[in-house]
N, C-alpha and C positions, 0 to 999 in steps of 0.2 A: 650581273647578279645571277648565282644559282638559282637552280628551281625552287628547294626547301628554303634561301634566304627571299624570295620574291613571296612564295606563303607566307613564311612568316610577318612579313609588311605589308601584307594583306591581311592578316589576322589583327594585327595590331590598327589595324583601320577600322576594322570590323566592330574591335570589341571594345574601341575608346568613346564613341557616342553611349556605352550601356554602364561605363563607367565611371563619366559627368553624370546622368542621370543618377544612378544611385548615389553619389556621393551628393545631390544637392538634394534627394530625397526626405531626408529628416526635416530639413527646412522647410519645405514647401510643404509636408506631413502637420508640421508646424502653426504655418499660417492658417493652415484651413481648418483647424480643427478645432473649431469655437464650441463645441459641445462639453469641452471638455475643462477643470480650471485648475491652469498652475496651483501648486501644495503654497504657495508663498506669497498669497494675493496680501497686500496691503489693507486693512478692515478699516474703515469711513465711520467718522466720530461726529459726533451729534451738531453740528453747528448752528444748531435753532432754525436751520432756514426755512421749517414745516409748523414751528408749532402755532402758528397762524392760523391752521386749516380749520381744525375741527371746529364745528359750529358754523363754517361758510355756505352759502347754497351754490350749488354749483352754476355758472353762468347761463344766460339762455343765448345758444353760439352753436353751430353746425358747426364739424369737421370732416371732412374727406374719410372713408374709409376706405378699405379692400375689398369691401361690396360692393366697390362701385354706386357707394349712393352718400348722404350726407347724412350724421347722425348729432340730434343734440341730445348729450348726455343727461340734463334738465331735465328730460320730458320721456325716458325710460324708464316705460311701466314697471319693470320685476319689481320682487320686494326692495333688493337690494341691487348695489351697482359695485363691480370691483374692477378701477383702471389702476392698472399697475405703468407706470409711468418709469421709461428705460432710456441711457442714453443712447445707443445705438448697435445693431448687430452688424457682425461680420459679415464681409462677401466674399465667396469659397474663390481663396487663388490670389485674394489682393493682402494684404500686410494692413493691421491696423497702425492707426496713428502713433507717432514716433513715442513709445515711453506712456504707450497705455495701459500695462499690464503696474506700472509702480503708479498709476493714478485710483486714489483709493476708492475704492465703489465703481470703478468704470467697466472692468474686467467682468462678464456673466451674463450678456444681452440674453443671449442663445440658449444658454443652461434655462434660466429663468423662464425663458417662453416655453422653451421643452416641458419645463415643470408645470406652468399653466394648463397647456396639452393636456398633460396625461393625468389631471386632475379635473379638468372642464366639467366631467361628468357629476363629480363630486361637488363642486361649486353649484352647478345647477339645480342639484335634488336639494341644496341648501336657500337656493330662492335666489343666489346673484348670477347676474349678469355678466361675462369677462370682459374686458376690452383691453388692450394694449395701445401706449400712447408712447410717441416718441416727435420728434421733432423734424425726422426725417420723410423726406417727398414718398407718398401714392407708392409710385412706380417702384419706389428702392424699397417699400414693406410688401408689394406685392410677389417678390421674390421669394423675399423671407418666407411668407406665409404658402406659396406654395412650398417650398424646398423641405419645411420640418411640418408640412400638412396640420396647418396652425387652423381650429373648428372655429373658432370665432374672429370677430372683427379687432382689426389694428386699425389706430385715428393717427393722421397725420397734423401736429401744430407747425410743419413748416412758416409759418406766418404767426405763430407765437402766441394765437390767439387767448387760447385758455391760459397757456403760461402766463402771461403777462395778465389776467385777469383777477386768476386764485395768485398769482405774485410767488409761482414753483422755483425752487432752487435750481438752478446751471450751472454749468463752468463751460469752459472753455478748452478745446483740443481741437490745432493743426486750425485754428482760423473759423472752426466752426463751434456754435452755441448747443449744448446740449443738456436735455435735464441730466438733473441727477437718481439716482435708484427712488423712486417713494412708490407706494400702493395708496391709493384713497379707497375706503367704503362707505358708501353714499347711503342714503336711505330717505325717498321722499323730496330725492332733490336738495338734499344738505351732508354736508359729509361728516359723518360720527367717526370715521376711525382713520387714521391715517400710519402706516408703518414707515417708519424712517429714521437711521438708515438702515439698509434694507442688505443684510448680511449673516450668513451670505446666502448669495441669489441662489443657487441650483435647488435650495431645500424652502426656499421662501413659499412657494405656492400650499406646501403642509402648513406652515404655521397658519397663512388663512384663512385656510379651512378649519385649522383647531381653533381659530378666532370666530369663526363663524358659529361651528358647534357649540361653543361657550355662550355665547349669545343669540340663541336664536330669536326671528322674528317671530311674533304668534301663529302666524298660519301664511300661507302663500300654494298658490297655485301651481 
């Protein structure tokens, strides 16, 4: 082998590891990038499985937070109380469940929390409370909440508690039980208003705020 043909099959060594990487780049750009929501989500049509709620109290039941401490929704003081109830968020690097994006209302964990975020402040001077509820373990929302620096607590129903108590809408993906989108606002330990279904997520945290404003309670601290 020449010298300039032995370069060259070293160049060619050199520059095919930067090669696969770029070419599997958009994919992986892809997976992780739950902030953001496909132009062509599927939109979730009303299947009654909420209209139950309004008028229930909410049960008197601890759940796990991200505070690390156990919180019953029942027995917080604010005026108001708003859990926004999500099926689950992504984790940056891993591929969501096969055929999540054509499942209608499952697509927007992430946008939606983002939106709670950067409204929290807004929500507060209105008198509620936030909280995030999904069905998934502690340990797998205390990522989430550090990763998009989430100011309030996220509840875990792993054990289905409150589901199965208020009787929440689920389905089902990849073997696992997951709510479906709803927000509840509590007042007093009863719940007066419930959004559902809840589309779409990235712009949802506006609307209940413009629901709150319309409604205010008399006075709150």
């Amino acid at each position: 082998m020449t010298d300039g043909s032995h370069f060259r099959s070293r160049r060619a060594l050199l520059v095919l590891p930067w090669a696969l990487a770029l070419r599997h780049l958009p994919a992986m750009a892809q997976q992780t990038d739950f902030k953001q929501l496909p132009p062509d989500l599927p939109e979730p049509q009303d299947d009654g499985g909420a209209r139950h709620l309004i008028g229930m109290a909410l049960p008197d039941l601890e759940l796990p937070s991200t505070s690390d401490r156990r919180v019953n929704l029942s027995k917080v003081s604010s005026p108001r109380v708003v859990i926004y109830c999500y099926p689950r968020t992504g984790e940056p690097g891993k591929p969501s469940p096969a055929g999540w994006d054509q499942i209608p209302g499952a697509r927007g964990c992430t946008p939606e929390t983002c939106g709670f975020r950067d409204h929290h402040k807004d929500l507060a001077k209105l008198g509620a409370d936030v909280y995030g509820l999904s069905t998934q373990s502690t340990a797998y929302q205390h990522e989430m909440v550090h990763r998009l620096e989430v100011p309030f607590e996220v509840l875990s129903d792993e054990q289905f508690a409150l589901t199965g108590a208020l009787r929440l809408p689920t389905f089902t993906a990849d073997g696992m039980t997951l709510l479906k989108r709803l927000t509840i606002v509590a007042r007093g330990g009863r719940i007066e208003q419930v959004f559902y279904p809840v589309f779409p997520p990235d712009t949802h945290a506006e609307q209940v705020v413009a629901w709150l404003k319309a409604h205010p309670v008399a006075s709150h601290g």
